[in-house]
C-alpha positions, 0 to 999 in steps of 0.5 A, a space after each residue: 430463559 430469563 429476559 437478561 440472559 435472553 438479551 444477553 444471548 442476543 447481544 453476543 450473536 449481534 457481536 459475533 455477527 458484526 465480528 464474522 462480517 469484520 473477518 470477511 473484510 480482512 484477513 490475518 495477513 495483513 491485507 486489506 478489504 477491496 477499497 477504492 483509491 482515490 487520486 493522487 497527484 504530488 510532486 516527484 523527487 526528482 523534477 518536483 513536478 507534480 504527478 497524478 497517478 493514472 490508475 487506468 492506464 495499467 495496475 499500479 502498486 504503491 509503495 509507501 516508505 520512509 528512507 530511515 525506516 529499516 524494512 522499507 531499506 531492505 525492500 527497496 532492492 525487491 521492490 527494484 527488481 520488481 520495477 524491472 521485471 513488471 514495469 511494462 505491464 504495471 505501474 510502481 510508484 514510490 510514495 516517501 513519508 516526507 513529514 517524516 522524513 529528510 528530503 536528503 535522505 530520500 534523494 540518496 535512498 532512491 539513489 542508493 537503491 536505484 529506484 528508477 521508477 517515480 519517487 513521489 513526495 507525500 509533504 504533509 502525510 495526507 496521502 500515508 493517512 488516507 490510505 490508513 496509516 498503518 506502518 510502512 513499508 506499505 504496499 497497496 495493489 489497485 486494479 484498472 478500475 482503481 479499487 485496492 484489491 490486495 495490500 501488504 503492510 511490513 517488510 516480506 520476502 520477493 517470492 510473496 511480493 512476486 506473488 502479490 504483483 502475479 495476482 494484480 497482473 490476473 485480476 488487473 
């Protein structure tokens, strides 16, 4: 073998290594490698008093969303049986998009869907940004130990949602 064709041969494996390592970080679900969250503390839609998540205190899911955002309309429901249904045992905060959104309009989403779990108020996007940014609606599932063990990012059916809040509820 010639030396190009021998660097050439070794530049692909060290690709093919880095892409192997890459797929073990995600998957093509759409759901993230484990990462730590990191605080956050905004003020909620309703008291504009400023909140800080607890991720100790139980599992959390956050759920990012803008109120025009057509998936995130037709979550919202699911997302409110959810709350329901797991609220004792996890935490459901609702992070809003607001650098993108009109606070009116996120005042009557959460009303229309009668979201009664924490609406919290992302004013700049910093928070939307450090959790990647990647579409909405965005749900991001944290253990006790603040580590983003699973995420979902675009609109799913309940069974999978209840599925993802199963499985936190496991590995919690």
């Amino acid at each position: 073998m010639k030396r190009g064709e021998k660097i050439l041969n070794i530049s692909i494996a060290i690709l093919a290594v880095g892409f192997i390592c890459y797929i073990g970080l995600t998957n093509w679900n759409g759901k993230a490698a484990t990462v730590q969250a990191s605080q956050i503390q905004l003020p909620e839609l309703r008291t504009n008093e400023a909140v800080t998540v607890d991720f100790a205190e139980k599992p959390t899911v956050i759920s990012l969303f803008t109120s025009w955002c057509t998936y995130c309309n037709e979550d919202a429901p699911k997302m409110a049986a959810l709350h329901e249904k797991y609220k004792d045992r996890i935490n459901l905060i609702g992070i809003n998009i607001t650098n993108r959104d009109d606070l009116s309009e996120v005042r009557a989403y959460a009303e229309r869907h009668a979201l009664a779990y924490p609406i919290l108020l992302d004013l700049k996007g910093d928070v939307y940004a450090r959790y990647g940014g990647d579409g909405f609606p965005a749900l991001y599932f944290v253990n006790t130990e603040g580590k983003v063990t699973d995420s979902i990012i675009g609109s799913t059916d309940l069974e999978t949602l209840d599925s993802s809040f199963r499985k936190l509820l496991k590995n919690g």
